[in-house]
N, C-alpha and C positions, 0 to 999 in steps of 0.2 A: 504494500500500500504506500502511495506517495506520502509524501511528508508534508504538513498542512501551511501554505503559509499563511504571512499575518494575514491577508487581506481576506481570505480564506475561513480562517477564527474567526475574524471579525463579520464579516456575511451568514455564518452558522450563529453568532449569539444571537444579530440581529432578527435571526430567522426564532431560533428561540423566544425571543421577546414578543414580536408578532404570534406567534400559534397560545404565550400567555395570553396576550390581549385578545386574541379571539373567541380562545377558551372561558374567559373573562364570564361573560352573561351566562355561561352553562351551557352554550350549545356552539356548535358549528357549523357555519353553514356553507354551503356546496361554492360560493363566491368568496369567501376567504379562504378556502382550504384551494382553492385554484390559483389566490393569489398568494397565499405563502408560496406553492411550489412555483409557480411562475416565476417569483422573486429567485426560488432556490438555481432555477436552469437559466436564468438571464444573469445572474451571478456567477454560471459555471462553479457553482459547489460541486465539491465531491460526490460524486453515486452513491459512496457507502455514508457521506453522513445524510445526502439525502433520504434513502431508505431509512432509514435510523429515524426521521421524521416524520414518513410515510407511516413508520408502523406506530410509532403514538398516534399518529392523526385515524388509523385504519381501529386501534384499540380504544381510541379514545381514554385514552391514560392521561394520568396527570401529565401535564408540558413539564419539560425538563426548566429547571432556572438557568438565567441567561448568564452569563456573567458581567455585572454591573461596573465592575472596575472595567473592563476592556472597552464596553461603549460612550465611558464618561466622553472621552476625547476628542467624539465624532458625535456628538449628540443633535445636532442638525437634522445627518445621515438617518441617524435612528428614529426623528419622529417623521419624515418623510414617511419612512416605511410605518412605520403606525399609521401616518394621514391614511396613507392607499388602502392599508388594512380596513380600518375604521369605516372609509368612504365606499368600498367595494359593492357592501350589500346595502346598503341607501338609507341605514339603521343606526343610530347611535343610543346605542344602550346605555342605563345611566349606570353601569358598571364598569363598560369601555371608558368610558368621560372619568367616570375616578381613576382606572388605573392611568389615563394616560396624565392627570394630573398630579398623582402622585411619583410617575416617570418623569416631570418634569425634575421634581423637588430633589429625588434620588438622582438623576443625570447634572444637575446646578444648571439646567436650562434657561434663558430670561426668558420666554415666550411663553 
């Protein structure tokens, strides 16, 4: 297996954070799970971590946690992909709006 690089890491946390936010309101729907992975093959992540994603999204298992140190640095990046997440299925749940409010506070976002 190749060796991951940074840009790599950081495209898989971001990916993690999105399938939390999505998981967010309790369900998932057939337009965010399209756009996680969309994000995951426009990004050219990895096959095997993308499956590794596939299969929480297929088990519906808890989302894995992101790691918040690595997306401090890019935190623009990271709510971009939140915005698309959130905007996909034309819903904003008042559970998505808290997490992404409290992703601001934990990321030191101004916005």
């Amino acid at each position: 297996m190749a060796r991951l690089t940074p840009e790599d890491a950081f495209n898989i946390e971001v990916l993690k954070l999105m399938l939390q936010l999505a998981w967010s309101d309790g369900q998932l729907d057939v337009q965010e799970v399209g756009t996680i992975l969309g994000a995951a093959r426009s990004w050219d992540v990895p096959e095997s971590e993308v499956a590794a994603l596939k299969e929480t999204l297929d088990t519906q298992g808890p989302p894995p946690a992101p790691d918040l140190a690595l997306l401090r640095g890019r935190s623009d990046e990271v709510f971009e992909a939140a915005r698309a997440l959130i905007s996909c299925d034309g819903k904003l749940q008042d559970a998505e709006e808290e997490m992404l409010a409290e992703l601001r506070i934990i990321l030191g976002a101004e916005r």
